[in-house]
N, C-alpha and C positions, 0 to 999 in steps of 0.2 A: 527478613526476620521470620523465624519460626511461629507461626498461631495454632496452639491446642488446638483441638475440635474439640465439641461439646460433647458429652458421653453421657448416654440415659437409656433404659431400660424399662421405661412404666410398663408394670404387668407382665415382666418378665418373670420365669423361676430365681430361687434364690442365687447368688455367686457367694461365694466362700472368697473373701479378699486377704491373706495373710500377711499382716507388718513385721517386719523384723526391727527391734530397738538396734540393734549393734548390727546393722547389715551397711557396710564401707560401699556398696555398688549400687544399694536402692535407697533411696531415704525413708525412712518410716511414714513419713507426712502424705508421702504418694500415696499409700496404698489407706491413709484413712478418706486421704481426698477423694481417689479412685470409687471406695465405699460409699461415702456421701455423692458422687454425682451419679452412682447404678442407684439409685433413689432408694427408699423406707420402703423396707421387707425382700431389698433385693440384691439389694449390698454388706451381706453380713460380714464386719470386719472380727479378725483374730488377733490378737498381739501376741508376736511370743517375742517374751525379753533374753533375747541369747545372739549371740556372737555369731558373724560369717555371714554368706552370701547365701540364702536360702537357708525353708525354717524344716520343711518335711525331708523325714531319713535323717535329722542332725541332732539326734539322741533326747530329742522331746515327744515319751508317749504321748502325751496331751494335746500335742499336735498331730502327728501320726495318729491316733486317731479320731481326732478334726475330718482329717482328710480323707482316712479310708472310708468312714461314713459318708461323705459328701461325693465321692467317686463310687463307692459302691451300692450305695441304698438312695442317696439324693437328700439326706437330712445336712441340716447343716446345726451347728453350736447356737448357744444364745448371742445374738449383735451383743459385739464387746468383749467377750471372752478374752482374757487373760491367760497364755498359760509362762509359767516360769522356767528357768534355764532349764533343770533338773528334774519336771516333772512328767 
């Protein structure tokens, strides 16, 4: 039987963790769990509510730019951030 390993990050820079609500190949619950065990201030999770396997490039500015900031400057969004299918 397969055992997780334990996943932690104290005092790490921040991670940018992206959930997808409608994504059929990763479950949303992963990537809040993933968030919570890179521990507070280092797991910052995104939600984006839309459909498909992966959330950046799939016609949500809100996310795109999530991302480009977090790859090109190193900020990342407020932990929790919401963004919507269409925005």
């Amino acid at each position: 039987q397969y055992e997780t390993p334990e996943v932690s990050a104290p005092g790490a820079a921040p991670v940018l963790v992206i959930g997808n609500t409608g994504d059929p190949a990763t479950p949303y619950e992963g990537a809040r769990r993933m968030a919570d065990e890179l521990g507070k201030g280092v797991g910052v999770e995104l939600t984006w509510k839309g459909e498909g396997h992966g959330a950046y490039g799939n016609g949500s500015d809100c996310v795109n730019s999530a991302v480009n900031a977090y790859l090109l400057k190193g900020t990342v969004p407020k932990d929790g951030k919401v963004c919507g299918r269409h925005q």
